[in-house]
BAFI-3210 file (N, C-alpha, C; in Angstrom, 3 decimals, decimal comma, padded with zeros to 6 digits):
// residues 96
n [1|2|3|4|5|6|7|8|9|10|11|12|13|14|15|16|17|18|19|20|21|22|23|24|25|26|27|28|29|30|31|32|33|34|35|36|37|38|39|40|41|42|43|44|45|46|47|48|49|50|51|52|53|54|55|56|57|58|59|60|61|62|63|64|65|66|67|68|69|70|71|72|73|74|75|76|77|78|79|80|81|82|83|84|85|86|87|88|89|90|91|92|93|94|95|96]
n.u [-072,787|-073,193|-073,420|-074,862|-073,656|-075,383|-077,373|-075,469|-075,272|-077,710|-078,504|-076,348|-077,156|-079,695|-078,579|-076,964|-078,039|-079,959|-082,279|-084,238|-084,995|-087,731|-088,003|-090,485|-091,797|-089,690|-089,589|-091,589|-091,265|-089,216|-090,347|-092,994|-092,785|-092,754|-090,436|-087,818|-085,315|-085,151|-086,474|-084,340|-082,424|-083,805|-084,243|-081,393|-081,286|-082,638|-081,932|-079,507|-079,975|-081,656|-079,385|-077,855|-079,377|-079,984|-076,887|-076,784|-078,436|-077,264|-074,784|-074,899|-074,842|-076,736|-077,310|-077,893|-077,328|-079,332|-078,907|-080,268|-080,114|-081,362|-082,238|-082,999|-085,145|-086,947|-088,076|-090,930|-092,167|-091,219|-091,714|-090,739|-091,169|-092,033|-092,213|-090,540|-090,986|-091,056|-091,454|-094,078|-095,036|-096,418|-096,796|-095,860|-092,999|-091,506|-092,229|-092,062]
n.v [-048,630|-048,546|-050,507|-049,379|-049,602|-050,998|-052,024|-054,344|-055,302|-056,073|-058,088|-060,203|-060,391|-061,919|-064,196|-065,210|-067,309|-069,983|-071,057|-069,010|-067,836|-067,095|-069,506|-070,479|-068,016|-066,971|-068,997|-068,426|-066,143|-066,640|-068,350|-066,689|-063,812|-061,041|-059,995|-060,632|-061,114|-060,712|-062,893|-064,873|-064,397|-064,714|-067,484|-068,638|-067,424|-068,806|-071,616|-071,816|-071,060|-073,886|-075,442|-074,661|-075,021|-078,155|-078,528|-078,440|-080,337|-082,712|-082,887|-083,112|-085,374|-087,106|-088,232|-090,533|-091,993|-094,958|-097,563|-099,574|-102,518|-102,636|-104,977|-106,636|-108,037|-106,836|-104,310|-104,486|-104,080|-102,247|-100,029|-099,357|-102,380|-102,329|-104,001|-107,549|-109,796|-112,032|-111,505|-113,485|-116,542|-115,252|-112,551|-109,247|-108,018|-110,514|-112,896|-116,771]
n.w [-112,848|-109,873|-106,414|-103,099|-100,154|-098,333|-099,631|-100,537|-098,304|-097,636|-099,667|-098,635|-096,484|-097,289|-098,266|-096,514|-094,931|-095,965|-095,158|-094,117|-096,169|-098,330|-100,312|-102,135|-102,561|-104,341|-106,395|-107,640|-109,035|-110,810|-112,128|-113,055|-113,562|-115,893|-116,442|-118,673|-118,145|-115,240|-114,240|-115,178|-113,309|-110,602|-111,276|-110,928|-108,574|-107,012|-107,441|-106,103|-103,789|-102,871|-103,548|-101,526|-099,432|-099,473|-099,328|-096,582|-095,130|-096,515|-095,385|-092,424|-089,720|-089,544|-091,486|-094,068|-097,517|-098,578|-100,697|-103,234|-104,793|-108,191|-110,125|-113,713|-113,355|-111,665|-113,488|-115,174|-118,065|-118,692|-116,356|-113,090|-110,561|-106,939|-105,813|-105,355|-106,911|-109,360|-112,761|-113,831|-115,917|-118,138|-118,086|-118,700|-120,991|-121,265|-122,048|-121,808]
ca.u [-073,681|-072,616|-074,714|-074,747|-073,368|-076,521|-077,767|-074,826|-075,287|-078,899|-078,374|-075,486|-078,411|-080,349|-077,763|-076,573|-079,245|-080,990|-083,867|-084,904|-085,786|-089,141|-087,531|-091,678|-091,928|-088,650|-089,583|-092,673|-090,932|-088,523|-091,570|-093,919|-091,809|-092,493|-088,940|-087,184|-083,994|-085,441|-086,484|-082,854|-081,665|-084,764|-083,825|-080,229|-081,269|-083,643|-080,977|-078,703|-080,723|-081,864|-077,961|-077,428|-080,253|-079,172|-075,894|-076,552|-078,964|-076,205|-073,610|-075,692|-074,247|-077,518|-077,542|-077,402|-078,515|-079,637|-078,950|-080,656|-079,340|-081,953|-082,200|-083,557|-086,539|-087,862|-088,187|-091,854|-093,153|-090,717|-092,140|-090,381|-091,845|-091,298|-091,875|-089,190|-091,462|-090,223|-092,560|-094,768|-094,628|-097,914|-096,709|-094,503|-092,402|-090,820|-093,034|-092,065]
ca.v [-048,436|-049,559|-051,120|-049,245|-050,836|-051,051|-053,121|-055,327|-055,896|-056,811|-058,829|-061,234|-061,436|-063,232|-065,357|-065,984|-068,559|-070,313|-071,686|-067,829|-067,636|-067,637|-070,110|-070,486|-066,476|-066,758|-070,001|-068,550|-064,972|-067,416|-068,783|-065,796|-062,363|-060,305|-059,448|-062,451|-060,711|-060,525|-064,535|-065,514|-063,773|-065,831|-068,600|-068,541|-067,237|-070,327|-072,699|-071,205|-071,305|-075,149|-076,154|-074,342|-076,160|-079,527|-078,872|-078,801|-081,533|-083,858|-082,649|-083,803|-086,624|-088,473|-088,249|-091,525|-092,459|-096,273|-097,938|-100,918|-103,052|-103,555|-106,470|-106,320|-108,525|-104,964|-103,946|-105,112|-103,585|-100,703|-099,587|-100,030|-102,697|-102,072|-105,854|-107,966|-111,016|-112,314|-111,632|-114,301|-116,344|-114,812|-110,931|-108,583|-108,477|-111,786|-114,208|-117,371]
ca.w [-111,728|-108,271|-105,860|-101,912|-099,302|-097,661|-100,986|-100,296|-097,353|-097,625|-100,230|-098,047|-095,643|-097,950|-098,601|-095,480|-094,195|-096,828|-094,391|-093,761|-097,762|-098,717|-102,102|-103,176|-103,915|-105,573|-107,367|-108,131|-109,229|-111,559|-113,280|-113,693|-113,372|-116,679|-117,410|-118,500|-116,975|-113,657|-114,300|-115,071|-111,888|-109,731|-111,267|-110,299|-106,805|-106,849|-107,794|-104,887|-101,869|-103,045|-103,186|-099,900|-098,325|-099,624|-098,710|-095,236|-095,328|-096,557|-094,208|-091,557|-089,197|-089,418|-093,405|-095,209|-098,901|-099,023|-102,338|-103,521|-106,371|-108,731|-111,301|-114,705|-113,187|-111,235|-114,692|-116,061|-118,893|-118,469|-115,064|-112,030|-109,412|-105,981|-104,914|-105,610|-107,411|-110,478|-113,767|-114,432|-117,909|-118,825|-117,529|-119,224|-122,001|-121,080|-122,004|-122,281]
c.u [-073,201|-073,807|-074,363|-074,632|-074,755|-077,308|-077,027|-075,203|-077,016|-078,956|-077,407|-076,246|-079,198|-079,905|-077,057|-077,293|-080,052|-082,092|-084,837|-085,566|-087,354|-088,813|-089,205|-092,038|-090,680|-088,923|-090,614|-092,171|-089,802|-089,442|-092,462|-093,478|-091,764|-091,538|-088,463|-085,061|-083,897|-085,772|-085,158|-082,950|-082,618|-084,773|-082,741|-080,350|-081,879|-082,367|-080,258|-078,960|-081,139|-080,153|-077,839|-077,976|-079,828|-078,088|-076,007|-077,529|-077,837|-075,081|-074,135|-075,129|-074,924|-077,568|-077,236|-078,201|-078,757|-079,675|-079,664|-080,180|-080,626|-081,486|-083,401|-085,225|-087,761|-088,255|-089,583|-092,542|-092,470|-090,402|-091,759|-090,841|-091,090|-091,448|-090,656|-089,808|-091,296|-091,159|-092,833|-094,471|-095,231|-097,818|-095,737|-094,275|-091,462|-091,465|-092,142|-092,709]
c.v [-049,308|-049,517|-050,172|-049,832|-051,362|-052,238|-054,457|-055,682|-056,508|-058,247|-060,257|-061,699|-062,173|-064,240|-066,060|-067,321|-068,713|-070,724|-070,368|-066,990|-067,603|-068,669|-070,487|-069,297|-066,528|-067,580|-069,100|-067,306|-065,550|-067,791|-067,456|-064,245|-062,007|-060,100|-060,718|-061,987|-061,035|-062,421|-065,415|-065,364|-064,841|-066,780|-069,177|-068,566|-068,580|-071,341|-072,790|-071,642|-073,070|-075,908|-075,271|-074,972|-077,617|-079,925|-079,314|-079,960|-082,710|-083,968|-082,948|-085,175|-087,661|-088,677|-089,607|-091,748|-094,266|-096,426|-099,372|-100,825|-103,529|-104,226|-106,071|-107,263|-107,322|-104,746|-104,715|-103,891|-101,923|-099,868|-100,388|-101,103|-102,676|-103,402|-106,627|-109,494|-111,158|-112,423|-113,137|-114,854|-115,537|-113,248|-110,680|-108,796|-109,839|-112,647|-115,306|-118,653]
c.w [-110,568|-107,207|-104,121|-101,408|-098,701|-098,617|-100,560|-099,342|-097,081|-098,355|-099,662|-096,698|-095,821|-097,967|-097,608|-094,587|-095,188|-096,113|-094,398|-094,956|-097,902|-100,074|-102,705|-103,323|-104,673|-106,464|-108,035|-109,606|-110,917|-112,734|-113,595|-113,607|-115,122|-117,637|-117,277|-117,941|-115,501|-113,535|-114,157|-113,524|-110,508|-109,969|-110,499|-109,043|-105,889|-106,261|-106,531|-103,844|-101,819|-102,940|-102,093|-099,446|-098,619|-099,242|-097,449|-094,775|-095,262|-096,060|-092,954|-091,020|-089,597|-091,213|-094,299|-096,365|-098,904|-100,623|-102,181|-105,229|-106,599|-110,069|-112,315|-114,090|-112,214|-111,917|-115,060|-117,001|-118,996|-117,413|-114,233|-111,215|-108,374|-105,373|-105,765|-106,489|-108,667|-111,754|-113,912|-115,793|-118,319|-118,531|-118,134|-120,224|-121,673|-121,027|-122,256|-122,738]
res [x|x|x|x|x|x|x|x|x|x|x|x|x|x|x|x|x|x|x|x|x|x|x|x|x|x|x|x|x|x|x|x|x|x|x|x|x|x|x|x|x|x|x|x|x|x|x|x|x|x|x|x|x|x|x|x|x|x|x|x|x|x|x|x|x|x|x|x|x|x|x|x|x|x|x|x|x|x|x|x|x|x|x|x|x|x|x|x|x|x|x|x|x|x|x|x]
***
């Protein structure tokens, strides 16, 4: 079975501008779509348009990621802290 050009070519309009997506009926179409054929395929299409949009996001002049170095003392109890204060004796698994 072959697809009409007209198909094709609809279809490379989708794909040509990920912003012009609706990607929450496809997400949605991914998650609740009947045929689990038609799910794959909205998944995939999902996946797609989310790395297109990211791409150009991070190709972006102004685009930087900030890193911070954290230290096992962030760490209390498992759970991150976002202050930088150093467990207590009496806090955490680090009593001493």
């Amino acid at each position: 079975m072959t697809k009409s050009s007209q198909e094709v070519e609809t279809i490379d309009q989708l794909l040509a501008d990920p912003w012009a997506v609706a990607i929450q009926d496809i997400w949605e179409q991914a998650a609740h779509n009947p045929d689990p054929d038609k799910r794959k395929l909205f998944d995939a299409l999902h996946t797609y348009v989310l790395d297109k949009r990211q791409e150009r996001i991070i190709n972006e002049k102004h685009f930087v990621i900030y890193r911070q170095v954290l230290q096992l003392s962030d760490f209390s109890n498992g759970v991150f802290r976002f202050n930088n204060k150093k467990p207590t004796p009496k806090s955490g698994p680090f009593k001493r």
